[in-house]
C-alpha positions as CSV (number, residue, x, y, z in Angstrom):
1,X,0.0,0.0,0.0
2,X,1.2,3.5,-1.0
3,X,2.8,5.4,2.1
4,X,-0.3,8.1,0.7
5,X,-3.2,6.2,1.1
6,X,-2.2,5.4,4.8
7,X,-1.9,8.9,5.5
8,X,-4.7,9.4,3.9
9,X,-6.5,6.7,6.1
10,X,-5.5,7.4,9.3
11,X,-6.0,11.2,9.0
12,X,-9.5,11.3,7.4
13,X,-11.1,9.7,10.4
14,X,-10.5,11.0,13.8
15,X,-12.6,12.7,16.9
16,X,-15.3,15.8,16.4
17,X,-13.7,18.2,19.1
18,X,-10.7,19.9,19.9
19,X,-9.4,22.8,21.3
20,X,-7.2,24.9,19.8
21,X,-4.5,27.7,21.6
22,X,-3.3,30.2,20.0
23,X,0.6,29.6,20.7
24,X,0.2,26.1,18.8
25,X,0.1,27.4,15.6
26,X,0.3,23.7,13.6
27,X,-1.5,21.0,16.1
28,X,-2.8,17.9,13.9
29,X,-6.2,17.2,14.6
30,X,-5.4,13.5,14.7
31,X,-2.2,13.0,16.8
32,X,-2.3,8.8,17.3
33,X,-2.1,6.0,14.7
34,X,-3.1,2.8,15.4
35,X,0.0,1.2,14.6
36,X,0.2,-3.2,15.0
37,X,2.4,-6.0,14.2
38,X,3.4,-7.0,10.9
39,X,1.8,-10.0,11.0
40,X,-1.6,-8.9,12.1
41,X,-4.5,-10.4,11.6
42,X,-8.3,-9.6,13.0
43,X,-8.8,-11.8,16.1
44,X,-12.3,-14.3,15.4
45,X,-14.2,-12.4,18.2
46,X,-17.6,-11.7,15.8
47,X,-19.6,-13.2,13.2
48,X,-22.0,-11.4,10.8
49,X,-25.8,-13.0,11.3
50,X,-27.2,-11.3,8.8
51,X,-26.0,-8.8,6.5
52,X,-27.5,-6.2,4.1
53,X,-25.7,-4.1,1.7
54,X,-27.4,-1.1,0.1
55,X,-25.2,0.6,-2.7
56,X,-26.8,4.0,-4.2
57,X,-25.7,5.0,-7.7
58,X,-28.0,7.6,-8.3
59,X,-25.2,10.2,-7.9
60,X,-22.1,10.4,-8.9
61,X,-20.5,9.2,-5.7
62,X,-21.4,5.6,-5.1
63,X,-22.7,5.7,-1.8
64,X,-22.9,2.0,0.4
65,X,-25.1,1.9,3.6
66,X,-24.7,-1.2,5.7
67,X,-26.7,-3.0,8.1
68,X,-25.0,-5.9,10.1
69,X,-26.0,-7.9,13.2
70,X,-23.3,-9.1,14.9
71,X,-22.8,-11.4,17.4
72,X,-19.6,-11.7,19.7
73,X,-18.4,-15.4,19.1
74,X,-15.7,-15.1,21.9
75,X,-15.6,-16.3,25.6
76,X,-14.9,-12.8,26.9
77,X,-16.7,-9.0,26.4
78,X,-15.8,-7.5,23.0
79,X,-16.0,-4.0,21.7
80,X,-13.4,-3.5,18.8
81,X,-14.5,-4.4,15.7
82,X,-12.6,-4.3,11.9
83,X,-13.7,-3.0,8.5
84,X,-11.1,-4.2,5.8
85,X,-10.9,-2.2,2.6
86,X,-8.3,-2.3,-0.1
87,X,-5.4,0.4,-0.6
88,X,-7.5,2.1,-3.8
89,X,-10.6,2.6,-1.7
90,X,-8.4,3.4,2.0
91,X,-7.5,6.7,-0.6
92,X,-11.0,7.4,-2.2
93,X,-13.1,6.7,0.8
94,X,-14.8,9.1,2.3
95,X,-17.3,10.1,5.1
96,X,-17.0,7.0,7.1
97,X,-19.3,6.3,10.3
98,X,-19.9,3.8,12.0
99,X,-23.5,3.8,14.2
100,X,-25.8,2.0,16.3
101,X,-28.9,1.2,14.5
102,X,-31.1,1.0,16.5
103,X,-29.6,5.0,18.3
104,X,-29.1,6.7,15.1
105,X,-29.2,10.4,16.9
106,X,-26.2,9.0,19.2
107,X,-22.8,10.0,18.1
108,X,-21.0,8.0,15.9
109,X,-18.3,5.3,17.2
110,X,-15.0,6.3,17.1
111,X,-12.9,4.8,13.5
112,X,-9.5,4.7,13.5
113,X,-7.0,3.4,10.6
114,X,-5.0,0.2,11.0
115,X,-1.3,0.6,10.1
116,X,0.1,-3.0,10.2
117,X,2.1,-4.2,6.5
118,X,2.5,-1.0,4.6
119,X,3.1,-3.6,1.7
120,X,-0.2,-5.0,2.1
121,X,-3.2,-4.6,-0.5
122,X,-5.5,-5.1,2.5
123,X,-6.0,-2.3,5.2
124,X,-7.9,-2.3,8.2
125,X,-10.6,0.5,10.0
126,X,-10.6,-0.3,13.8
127,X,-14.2,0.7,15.0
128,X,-15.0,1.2,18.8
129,X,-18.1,0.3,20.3
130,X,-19.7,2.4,23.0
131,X,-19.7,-0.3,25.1
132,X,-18.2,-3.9,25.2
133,X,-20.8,-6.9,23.6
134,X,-21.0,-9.6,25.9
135,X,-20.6,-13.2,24.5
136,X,-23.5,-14.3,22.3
137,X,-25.0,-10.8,22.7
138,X,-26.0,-9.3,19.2
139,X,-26.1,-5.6,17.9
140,X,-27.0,-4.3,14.9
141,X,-24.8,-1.8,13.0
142,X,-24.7,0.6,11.0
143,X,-22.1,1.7,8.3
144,X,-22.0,4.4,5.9
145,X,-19.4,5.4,3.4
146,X,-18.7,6.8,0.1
147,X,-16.3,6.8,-2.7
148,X,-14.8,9.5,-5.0
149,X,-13.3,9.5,-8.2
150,X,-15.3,5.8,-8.1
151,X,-17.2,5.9,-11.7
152,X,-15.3,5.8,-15.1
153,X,-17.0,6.7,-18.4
154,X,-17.0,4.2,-20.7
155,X,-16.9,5.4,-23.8
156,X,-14.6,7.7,-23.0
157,X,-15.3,10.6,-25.1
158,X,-18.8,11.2,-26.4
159,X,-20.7,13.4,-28.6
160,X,-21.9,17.1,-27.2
161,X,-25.6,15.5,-27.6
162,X,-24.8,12.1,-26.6
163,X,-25.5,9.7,-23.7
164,X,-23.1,9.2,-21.2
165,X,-22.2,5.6,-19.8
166,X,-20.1,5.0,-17.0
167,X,-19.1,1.7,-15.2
168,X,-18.9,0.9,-11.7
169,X,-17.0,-2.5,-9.7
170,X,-17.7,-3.4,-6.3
171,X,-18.3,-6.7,-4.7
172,X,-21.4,-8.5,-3.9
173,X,-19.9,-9.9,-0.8
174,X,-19.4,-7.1,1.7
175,X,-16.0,-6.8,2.5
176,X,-15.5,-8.4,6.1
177,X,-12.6,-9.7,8.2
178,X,-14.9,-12.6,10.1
179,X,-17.4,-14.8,9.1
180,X,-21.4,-14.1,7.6
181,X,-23.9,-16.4,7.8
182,X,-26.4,-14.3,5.7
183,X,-25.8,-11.4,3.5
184,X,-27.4,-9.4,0.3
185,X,-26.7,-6.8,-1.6
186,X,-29.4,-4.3,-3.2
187,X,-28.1,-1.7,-6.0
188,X,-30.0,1.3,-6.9
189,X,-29.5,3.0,-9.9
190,X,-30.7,6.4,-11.2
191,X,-31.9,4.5,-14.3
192,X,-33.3,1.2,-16.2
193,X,-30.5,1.5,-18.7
194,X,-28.3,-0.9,-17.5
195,X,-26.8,-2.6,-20.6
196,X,-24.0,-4.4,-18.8
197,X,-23.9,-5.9,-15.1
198,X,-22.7,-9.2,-14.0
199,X,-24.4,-12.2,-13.8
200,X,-23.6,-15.1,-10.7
201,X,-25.5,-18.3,-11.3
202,X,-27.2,-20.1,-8.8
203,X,-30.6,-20.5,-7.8
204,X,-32.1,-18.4,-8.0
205,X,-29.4,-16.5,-10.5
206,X,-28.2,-13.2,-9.4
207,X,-29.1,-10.8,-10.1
208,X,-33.0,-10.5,-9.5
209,X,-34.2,-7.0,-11.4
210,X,-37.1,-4.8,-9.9
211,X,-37.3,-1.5,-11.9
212,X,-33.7,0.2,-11.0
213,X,-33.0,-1.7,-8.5
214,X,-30.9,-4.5,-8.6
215,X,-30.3,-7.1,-5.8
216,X,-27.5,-9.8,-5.6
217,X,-28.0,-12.7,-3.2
218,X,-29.2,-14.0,-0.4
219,X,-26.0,-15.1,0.0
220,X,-25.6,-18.4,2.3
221,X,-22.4,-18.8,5.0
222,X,-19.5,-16.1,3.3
223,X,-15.7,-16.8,5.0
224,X,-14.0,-13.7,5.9
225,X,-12.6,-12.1,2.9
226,X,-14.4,-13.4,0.4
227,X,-15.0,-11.4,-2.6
228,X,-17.3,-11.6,-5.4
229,X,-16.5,-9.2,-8.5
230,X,-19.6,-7.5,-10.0
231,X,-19.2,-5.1,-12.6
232,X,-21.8,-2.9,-13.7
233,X,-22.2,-0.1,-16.3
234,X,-24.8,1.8,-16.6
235,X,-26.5,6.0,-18.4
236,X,-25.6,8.4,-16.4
237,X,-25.6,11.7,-18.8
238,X,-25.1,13.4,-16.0
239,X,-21.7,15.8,-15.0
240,X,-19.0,14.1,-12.5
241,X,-18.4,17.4,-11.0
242,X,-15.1,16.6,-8.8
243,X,-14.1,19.8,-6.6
244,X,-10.4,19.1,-6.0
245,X,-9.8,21.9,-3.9
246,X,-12.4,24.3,-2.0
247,X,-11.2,27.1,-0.4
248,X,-14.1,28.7,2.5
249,X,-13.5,31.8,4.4
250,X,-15.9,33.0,7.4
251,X,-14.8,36.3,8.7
252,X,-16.5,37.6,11.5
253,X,-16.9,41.3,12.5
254,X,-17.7,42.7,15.8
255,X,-18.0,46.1,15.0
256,X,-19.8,46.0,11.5
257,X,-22.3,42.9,12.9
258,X,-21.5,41.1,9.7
259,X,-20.3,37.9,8.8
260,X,-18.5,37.4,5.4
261,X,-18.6,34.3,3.3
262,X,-16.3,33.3,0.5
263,X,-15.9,30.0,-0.9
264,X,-13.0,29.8,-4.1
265,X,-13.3,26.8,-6.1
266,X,-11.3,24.9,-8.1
267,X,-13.7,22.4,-10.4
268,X,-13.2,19.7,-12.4
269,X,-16.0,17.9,-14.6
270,X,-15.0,14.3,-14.8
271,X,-17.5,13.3,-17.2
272,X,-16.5,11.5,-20.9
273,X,-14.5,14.3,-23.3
274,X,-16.3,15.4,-26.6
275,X,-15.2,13.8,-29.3
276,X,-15.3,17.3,-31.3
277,X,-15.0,20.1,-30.5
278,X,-17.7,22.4,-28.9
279,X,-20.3,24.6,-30.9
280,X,-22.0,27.3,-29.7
281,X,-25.0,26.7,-32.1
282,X,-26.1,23.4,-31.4
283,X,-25.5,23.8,-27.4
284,X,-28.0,27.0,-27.9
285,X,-30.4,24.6,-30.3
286,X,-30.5,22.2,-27.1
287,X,-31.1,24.5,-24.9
288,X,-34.8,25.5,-26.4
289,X,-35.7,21.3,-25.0
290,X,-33.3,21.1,-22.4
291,X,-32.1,17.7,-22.4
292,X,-29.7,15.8,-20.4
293,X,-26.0,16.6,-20.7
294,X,-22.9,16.2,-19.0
295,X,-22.0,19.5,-19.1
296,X,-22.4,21.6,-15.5
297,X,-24.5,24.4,-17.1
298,X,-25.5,25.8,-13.8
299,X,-24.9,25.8,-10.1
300,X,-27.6,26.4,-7.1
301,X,-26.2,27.5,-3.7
302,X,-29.2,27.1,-1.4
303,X,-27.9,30.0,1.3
304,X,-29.2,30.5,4.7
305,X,-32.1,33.2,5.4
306,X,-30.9,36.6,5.3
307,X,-28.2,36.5,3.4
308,X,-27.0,39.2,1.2
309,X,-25.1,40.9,-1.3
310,X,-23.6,37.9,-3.3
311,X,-21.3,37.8,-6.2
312,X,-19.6,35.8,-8.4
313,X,-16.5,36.0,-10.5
314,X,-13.7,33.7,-11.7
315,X,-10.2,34.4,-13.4
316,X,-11.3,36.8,-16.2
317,X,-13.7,38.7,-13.7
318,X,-17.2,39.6,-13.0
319,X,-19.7,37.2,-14.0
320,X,-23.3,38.6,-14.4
321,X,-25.1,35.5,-14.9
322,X,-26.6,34.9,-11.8
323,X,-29.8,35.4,-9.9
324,X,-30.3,35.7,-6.4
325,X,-33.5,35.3,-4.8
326,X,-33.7,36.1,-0.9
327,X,-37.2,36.4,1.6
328,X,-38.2,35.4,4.8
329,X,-38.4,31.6,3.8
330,X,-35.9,31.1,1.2
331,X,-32.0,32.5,0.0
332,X,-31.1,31.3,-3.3
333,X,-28.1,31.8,-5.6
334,X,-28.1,30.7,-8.8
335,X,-24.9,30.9,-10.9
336,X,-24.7,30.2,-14.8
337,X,-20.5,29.6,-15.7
338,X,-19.2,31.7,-18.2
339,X,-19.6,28.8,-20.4
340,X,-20.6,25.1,-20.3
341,X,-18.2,23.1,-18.3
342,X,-17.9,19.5,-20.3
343,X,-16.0,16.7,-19.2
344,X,-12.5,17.0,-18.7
345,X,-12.9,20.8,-18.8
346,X,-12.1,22.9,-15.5
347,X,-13.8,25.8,-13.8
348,X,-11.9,27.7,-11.1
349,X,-14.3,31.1,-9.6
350,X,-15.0,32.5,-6.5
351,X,-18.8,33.3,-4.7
352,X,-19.2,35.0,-1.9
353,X,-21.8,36.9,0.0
354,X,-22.6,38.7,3.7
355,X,-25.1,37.8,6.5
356,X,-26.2,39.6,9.9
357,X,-24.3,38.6,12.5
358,X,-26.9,37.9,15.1
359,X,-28.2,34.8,12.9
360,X,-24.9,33.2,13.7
361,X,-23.3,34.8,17.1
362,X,-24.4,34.6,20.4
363,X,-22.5,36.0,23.7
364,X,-22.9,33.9,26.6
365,X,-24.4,35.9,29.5
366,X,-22.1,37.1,32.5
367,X,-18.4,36.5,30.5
368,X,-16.9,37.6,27.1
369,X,-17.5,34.4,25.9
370,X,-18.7,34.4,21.9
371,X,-20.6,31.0,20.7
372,X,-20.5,31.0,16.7
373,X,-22.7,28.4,14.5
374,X,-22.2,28.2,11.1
375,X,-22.4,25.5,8.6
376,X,-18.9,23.8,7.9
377,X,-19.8,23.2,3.6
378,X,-22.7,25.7,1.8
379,X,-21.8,25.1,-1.8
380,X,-23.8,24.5,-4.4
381,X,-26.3,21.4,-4.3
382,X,-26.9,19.4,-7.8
383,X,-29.0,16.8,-8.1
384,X,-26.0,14.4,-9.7
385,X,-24.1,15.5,-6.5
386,X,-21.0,17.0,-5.7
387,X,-17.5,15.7,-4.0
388,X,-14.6,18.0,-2.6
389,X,-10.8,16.3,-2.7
390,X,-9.8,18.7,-0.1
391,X,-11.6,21.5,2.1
392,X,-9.6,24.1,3.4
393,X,-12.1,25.9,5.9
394,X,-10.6,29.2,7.6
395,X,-12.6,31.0,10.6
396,X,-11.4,34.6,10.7
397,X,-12.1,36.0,14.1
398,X,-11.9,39.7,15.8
399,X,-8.2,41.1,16.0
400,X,-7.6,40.0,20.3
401,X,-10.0,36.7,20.2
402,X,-8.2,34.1,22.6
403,X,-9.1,30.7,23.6
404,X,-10.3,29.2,20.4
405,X,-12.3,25.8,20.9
406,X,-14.5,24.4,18.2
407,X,-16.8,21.2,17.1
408,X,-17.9,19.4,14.4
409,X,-18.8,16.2,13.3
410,X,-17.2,16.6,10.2
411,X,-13.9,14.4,9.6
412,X,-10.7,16.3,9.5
413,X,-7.3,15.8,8.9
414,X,-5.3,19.1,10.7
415,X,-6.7,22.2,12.4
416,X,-4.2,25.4,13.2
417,X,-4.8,29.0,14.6
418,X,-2.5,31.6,13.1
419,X,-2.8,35.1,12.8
420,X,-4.4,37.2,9.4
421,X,-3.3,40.5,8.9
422,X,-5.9,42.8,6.8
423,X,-6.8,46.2,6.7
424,X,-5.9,48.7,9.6
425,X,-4.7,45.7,12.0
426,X,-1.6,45.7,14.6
427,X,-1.2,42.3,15.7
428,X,-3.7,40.1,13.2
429,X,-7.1,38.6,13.7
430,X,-7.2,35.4,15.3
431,X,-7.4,32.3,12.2
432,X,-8.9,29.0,12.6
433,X,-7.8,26.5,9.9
434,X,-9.4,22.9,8.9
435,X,-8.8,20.6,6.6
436,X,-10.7,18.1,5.7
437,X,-10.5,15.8,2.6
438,X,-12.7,13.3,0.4
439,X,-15.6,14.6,1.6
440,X,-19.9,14.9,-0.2
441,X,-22.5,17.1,-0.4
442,X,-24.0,15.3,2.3
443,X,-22.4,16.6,4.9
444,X,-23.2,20.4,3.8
445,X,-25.7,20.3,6.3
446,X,-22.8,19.9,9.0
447,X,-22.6,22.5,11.7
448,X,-19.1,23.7,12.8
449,X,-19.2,25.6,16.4
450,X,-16.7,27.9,17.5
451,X,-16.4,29.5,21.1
452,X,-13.7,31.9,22.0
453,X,-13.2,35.0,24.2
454,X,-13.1,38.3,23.4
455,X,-12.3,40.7,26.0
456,X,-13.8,44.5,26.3
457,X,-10.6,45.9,25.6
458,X,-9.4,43.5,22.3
459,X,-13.0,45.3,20.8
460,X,-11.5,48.5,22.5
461,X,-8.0,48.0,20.2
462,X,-8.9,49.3,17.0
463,X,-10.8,52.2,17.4
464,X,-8.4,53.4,20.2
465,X,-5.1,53.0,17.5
466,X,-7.5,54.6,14.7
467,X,-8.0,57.3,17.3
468,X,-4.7,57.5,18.3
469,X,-3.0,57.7,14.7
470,X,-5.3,60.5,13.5
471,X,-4.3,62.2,17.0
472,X,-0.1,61.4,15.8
473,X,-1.2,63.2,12.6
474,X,-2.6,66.7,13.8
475,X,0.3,67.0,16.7
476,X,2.7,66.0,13.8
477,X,1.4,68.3,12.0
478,X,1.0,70.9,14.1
479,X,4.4,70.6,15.4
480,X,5.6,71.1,12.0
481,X,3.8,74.1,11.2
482,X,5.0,75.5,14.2
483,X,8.8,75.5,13.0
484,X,9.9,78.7,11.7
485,X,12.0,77.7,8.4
486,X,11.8,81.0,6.9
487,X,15.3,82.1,5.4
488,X,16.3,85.7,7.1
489,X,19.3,87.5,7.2
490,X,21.8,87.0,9.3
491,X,22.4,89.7,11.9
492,X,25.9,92.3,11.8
């Protein structure tokens, strides 16, 4: 396995919470590897009862939900269970939690990457159980993932009017380090145009076809580590918009009551090329019946209530097609690209836009304690789906704030505070970085929190130094007009 998909693995999946001090200007958000002997293998403490794998391919990030009872086979209280995935999917897998089914409003367990055999094609996810399962107890799991970068156009290249195939591979048999007694797997696609998927015989012969939906199995007693290849291509005229880095500012100001969003992208459609070039004329033919395309001919940023004053430009400048709609139940931007991004073309711009403060801050009563709630990921939402390589997420706080601590259930790889110099500062606003990669549009609903302190006499700073350089100024001044420098003769 590559030395970058391990540290891929074992950063992508850590805690939600930290705190953060200002004189640790570079602390990694995951600190600990879980690092085992060579020769590691997961002990036989479980067994699968029954299984049930639910793949989603009705977006361009195959998403796989997974129900599992287990059962604890050994003579002794259990509660660390493994996941094993290959070293392809340890670097493309994103968004991985692991819950109890029957408590899905509990937190998540804690995941954690295996580094046993950096040689090794098969990699491990360590998952933590809230509590240990007693022997011959049973709980039911759940586990969610996705991966990026997963589906491949097949023909490559296509015509500007043409349908768009792609091809997925995955197994049947859920990939498990112990034993399942009974397992399935049900495949939904976006479409009934699936001209190519693998067939396993049996009886009855998988697999069995409802609509879109495809299901392979039941499957009877499975060893650990048994695979069974399916490949499956399928329409999906549809863009692969891959974000492969997303750059999001939230700047906070005390003094104006604002809060200022940016987010600079840099996109990436990975849909099949044209196979000629582009014309203008037959994509504005098309557009009078507006069929499906593979192009990304718009983007809709669903904004929270009461924002204000967007815009939208990219390397050449302003960009005026866009419409914002805002009211008392809705914000809505809508952006049209200065032309229509086709597969294998990129897209870098920049959106922005400012919101009342009060929607988003709070000061806790009796202290100069500041709560602040925003969402981690806004960005636009598509129906085909978006994923993000890498989020870079930056909190830009008052010029004094101290005693940074934030939360979020979002997976991240490093958080830092530094300091950010801008207009008319002395020491720097107080910076909160995250990074987080291989990450959906799913979690744009995710809430970051950040509390910090910001004393009376920090808010005091920059009004007192504007004060006292305009005062410099008129005693400068003053002082100088006070010189005599006229030229006079000199005295006998």
């Amino acid at each position: 396995m590559k030395a970058s998909a391990i540290a891929a693995a074992v950063l992508s999946f850590a805690g939600t919470a930290i705190s953060v001090n200002a004189g640790n200007l570079t602390k990694p958000f995951f600190q600990s590897r879980l690092i085992l002997p060579a020769n590691f293998k997961p002990p036989q403490n479980f067994k699968n009862v029954n299984l049930v794998q639910n793949i989603n391919l009705e977006k361009s990030a195959p998403r796989a939900s997974v129900n599992v009872v287990i059962e604890n086979s050994a003579s002794t209280p259990q509660d660390e269970y493994f996941i094993p995935f290959t070293s392809r999917q340890m670097e493309t897998i994103g968004g991985l939690e692991v819950r109890d089914k029957k408590d899905l409003d509990s937190a998540p367990f804690k995941v954690e990457a295996v580094e046993f055999d950096p040689d090794s094609d098969t990699q491990y996810y360590r998952v933590k159980l809230s509590k240990p399962l007693a022997p011959k107890a049973q709980q039911t799991i759940s586990i969610t993932y996705t991966y990026l970068s997963a589906l491949n156009p097949l023909p490559a290249t296509v015509d500007q009017d043409g349908k768009q195939y792609v091809v997925y591979e995955f197994s049947a048999y859920f990939p498990s380090a112990y034993d399942t007694l009974k397992q399935k797997t049900d495949v939904k696609f976006g479409t009934t145009d699936v001209p190519e998927y693998t067939i396993i015989p049996g009886k009855p012969e998988s697999p069995q076809k409802q609509g879109s939906k495809f299901t392979y199995g039941s499957f009877g007693e499975v060893a650990a580590g048994a695979v069974e290849p399916v490949r499956v291509r399928y329409e999906f005229t549809k863009p692969l918009i891959h974000v492969s880095k997303l750059e999001r500012d939230v700047e906070v100001s005390h003094w104006g009551g604002n809060i200022a969003f940016e987010e600079r992208y840099t996109l990436h459609n990975r849909a099949a090329n044209l196979t000629k070039q582009f014309s203008r004329v037959k994509w504005a033919q098309q557009q009078y019946y507006n069929p499906s395309t593979t192009a990304v001919k718009d983007l809709k940023f669903p904004l929270r209530i009461g924002s204000l004053t967007p815009y939208f430009t990219d390397v050449i400048g302003n960009v005026s097609t866009s419409r914002f709609r805002s009211n008392k139940r809705e914000a809505n931007l809508e952006l049209k690209p200065r032309y229509p991004v086709f597969g294998g073309w990129n897209y870098p711009f920049r959106v922005g836009w400012d919101a009342d403060s009060k929607r988003f801050l709070r000061k806790v009563s009796g202290g100069d304690r500041y709560v602040l709630n925003v969402p981690f990921l806004e960005g636009p939402k598509q129906a085909e789906g978006i994923e993000y390589k890498h989020i870079e997420l930056r909190v830009i706080l008052p010029e004094g704030a101290e005693n940074v601590q934030y939360s979020t259930t979002v997976p991240l790889i490093s958080s830092s505070v530094s300091l950010h110099k801008t207009f008319m500062d002395t020491t720097g606003r107080t910076t909160l970085t995250l990074n987080a990669i291989n990450i959906v549009d799913d979690f744009r609903d995710r809430e970051l929190i950040v509390t910090y302190d910001y004393p009376l006499l920090a808010g005091l700073r920059k009004p007192l130094v504007i004060f006292g350089g305009f005062l410099s100024i008129f005693v400068a001044a003053w002082f100088i007009g006070s010189l005599d420098v006229a030229i006079k003769a000199k005295r006998s």
